[in-house]
N, C-alpha and C positions, 0 to 999 in steps of 0.2 A: 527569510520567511518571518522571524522573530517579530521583526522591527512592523510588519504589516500588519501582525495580528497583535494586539494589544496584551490577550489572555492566551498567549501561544505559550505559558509557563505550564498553564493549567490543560491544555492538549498536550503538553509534550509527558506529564505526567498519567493523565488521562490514558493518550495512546503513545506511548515511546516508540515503539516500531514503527507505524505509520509515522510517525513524527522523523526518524532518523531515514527511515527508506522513500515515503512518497515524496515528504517534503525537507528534504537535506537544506541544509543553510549552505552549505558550499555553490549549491546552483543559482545563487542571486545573481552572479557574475556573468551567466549564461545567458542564450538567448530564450530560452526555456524560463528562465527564473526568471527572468527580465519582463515576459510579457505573462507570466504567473501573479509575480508582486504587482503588475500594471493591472491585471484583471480583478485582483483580491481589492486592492485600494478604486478601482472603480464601482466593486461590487460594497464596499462600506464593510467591508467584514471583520472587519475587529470588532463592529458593533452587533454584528449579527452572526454571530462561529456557531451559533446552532442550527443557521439556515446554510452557511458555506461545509459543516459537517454531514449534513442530510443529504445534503447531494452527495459529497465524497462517499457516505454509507450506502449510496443507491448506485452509484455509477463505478466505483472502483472495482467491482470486479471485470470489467470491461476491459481494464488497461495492467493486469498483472499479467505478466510477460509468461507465452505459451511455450512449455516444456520440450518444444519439438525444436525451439531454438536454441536448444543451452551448449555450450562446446565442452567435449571431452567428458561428459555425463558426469558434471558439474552441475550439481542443482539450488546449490547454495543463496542463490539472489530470488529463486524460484521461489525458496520455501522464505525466504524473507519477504516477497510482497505479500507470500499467502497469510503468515503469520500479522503484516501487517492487515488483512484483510478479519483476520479471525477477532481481532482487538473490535474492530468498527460494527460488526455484523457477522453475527455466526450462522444466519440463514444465508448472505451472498456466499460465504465461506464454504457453506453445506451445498450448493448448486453448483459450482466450479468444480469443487472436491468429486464429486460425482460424475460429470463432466471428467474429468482428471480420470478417474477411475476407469472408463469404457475407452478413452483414447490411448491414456498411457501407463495403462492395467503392467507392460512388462520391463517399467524401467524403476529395476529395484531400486538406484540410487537417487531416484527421487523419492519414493519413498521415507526410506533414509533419511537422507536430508529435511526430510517434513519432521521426521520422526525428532531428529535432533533438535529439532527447533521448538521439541514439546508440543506439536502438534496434530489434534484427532486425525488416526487418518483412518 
């Protein structure tokens, strides 16, 4: 991801969670990364990270992995997209969380897990 976005110094400060959870440098090698870094370099976003951010701030609550999947009520990766989601946008944050709430009001160790992460819950 680094190498794609010119000022991915100043995102990775900016957002370090979303920086190490949505977009890991370890997935370059991937098929995933592969056509990530293929979209970012066709999208020109090293030049424009405030237009490839607006979107991630508008659509990332869409793709933070739903609590009904997690194994062994492990919520650990749960509360790190949220946390990466709270960095970007704390109204998509506020919508999900809520959402979160009515669906999965009785699983304390998400919670938990949110909580650990220093996250409003």
């Amino acid at each position: 991801m680094g190498k794609d976005l010119p000022q991915s110094s100043k995102l990775k400060k900016q957002y370090p969670t979303f920086y190490k959870i949505v977009l890991p440098e370890d997935h370059e090698t991937s098929l995933l990364g592969k056509a990530r870094c293929s979209g970012l370099k066709k999208m020109n976003a090293g030049t424009c990270l405030s237009t490839a951010m607006d979107v991630w701030k508008n659509r990332l609550r869409y793709i933070v992995p739903d609590p009904s999947h997690s194994h062994k009520s492990d919520y650990t990766h749960h509360a790190q997209w949220m946390k990466a989601l709270y960095e970007l946008s704390h109204d998509a944050y506020g919508r999900v969380l809520a959402r979160w709430h009515e669906k999965h009001s009785r699983r304390r160790n998400l919670w938990r897990d949110m909580k650990s992460q220093r996250l409003p819950v």
